[in-house]
N, C-alpha and C positions, 0 to 999 in steps of 0.2 A: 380496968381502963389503963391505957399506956400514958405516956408522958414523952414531951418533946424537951429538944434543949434548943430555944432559938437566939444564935449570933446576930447583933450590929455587926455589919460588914462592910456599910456603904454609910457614908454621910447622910445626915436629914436636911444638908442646906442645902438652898434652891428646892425643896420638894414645897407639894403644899403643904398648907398648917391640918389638915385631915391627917395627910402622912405623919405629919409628926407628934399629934395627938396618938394617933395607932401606936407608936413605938414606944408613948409614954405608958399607953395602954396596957402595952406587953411586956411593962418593966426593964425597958432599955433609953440608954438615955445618951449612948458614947459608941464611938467603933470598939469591938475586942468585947463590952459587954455583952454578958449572958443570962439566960433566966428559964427554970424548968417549970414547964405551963402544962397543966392536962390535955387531952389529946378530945378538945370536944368540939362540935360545930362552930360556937363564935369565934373561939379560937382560930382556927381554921379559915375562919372568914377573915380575920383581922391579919393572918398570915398571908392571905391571897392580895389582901389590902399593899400590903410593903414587903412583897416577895424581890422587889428589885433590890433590896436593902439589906436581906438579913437569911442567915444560911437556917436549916432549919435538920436537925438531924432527934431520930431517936435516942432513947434511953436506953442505956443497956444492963441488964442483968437486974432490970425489975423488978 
């Protein structure tokens, strides 16, 4: 199974509190924060959740 590395990119102020629960979710808490998450369905959901926030790129060399 692969692994993602997903960036805070965008502010959580003015989103809703859902959004920003998500981000607390996904181990992000600041712009420029990072965190390598596995590549599985909820994930994936909680990434579609605060896709307008946060960059989401693979892992490489696995």
């Amino acid at each position: 199974m692969s692994d993602l590395v997903v960036t805070q990119i965008r502010s959580a102020i003015g989103n809703k509190p859902v959004h920003r629960g998500t981000l607390r979710a996904l181990g992000l808490g600041r712009i420029g924060k990072s965190n390598t998450l596995p590549d599985r369905p909820e994930i994936q959901g909680m990434i579609r959740k605060v896709a307008h926030l946060i960059r989401v790129e693979p892992v490489e060399g696995a």
